[in-house]
N, C-alpha and C positions, 0 to 999 in steps of 0.2 A: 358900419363895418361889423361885421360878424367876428364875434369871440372864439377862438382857437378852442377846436372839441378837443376832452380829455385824451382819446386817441390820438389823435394828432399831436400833440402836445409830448406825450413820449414818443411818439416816430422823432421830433425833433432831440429831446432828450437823449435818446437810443444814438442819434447820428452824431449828437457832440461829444460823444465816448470816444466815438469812430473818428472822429477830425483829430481829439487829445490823444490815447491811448499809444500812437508810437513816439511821442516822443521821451517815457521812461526808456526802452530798447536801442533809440537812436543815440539819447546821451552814452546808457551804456557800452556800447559799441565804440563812441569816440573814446571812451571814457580808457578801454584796452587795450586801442589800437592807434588811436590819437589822431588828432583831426585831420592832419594831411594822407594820414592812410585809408580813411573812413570815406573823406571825399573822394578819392581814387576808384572808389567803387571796388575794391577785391572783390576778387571770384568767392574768397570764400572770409562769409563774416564770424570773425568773431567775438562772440559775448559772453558772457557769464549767462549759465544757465536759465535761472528763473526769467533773465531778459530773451534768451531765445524761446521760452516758453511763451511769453507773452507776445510776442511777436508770430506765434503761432495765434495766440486768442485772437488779435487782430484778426487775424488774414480769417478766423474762422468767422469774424462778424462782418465782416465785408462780404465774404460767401452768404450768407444767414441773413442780412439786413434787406436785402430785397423780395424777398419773403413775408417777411414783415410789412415793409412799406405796402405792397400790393395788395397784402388784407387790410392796412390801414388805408390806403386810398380810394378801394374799394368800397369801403364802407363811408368812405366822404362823401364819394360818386351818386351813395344810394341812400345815403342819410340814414345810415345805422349808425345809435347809439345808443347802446343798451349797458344795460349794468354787465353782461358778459364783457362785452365789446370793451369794455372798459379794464373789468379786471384784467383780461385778458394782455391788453398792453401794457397795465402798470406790471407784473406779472414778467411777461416778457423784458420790460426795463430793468428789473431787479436780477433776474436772470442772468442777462449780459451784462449787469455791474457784477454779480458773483462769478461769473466764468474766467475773465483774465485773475482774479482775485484765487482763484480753486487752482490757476494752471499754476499761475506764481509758485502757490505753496506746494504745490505736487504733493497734495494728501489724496490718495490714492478715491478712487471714484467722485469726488466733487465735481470735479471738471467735467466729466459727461453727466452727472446728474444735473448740472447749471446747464447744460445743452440741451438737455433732452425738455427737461422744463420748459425752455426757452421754443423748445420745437411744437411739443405740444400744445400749449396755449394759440400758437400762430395756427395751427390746426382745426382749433375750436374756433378760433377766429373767423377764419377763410368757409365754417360751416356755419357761422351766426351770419354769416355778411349775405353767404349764398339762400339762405333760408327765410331770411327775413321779410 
């Protein structure tokens, strides 16, 4: 059995944010509106700020993570594993642990600088995989 490459290894990392990360937003949600009205599904939720922010970080790496995966499984396909290939993901994993963390705190530019970061490397990525 083959040992799980360091890329791949943060695609899985990167996707267990994605599986955790709603359920601080979801507590908070029941947390104001209380659990029979949460379950209800209202038209309109609400939360305490920093929880609707993150609930945007979400829904931004659900957008964003498949991006990712396809430079990382791309480079499985092709047996690219290079030291880019590498920073690159760990790089991207840090990235999107700082991004719900920058929206939270709504300090003005972190949040799209953890994006943009996070965009770039998958970039050089998708150009190491194609190149190699």
């Amino acid at each position: 059995m083959r040992a799980l490459s360091i890329e791949l290894r943060y695609l899985i990392y990167v996707a267990t944010i994605m599986a955790f990360i709603w359920v601080p937003y979801i507590l908070a949600h029941i947390a104001q509106v209380g659990l029979v009205t949460a379950l209800s599904y209202p038209d309109k939720t609400e939360m305490p700020a920093w929880a609707a922010r993150l609930k945007r970080a979400h829904h931004n790496l659900v957008e964003n993570i498949p991006l990712f995966a396809v430079a990382v499984l791309a480079g499985e396909f092709r047996n690219v594993h290079t030291a880019t290939t590498a920073a690159c993901a760990a790089i991207f994993f840090w990235a999107r642990v700082a991004h719900p963390i920058a929206a939270m705190s709504n300090t003005w530019g972190t949040r799209t600088a953890a994006f943009a970061v996070g965009w770039a490397v998958v970039v050089v990525y998708l150009f190491a995989v194609l190149t190699a």
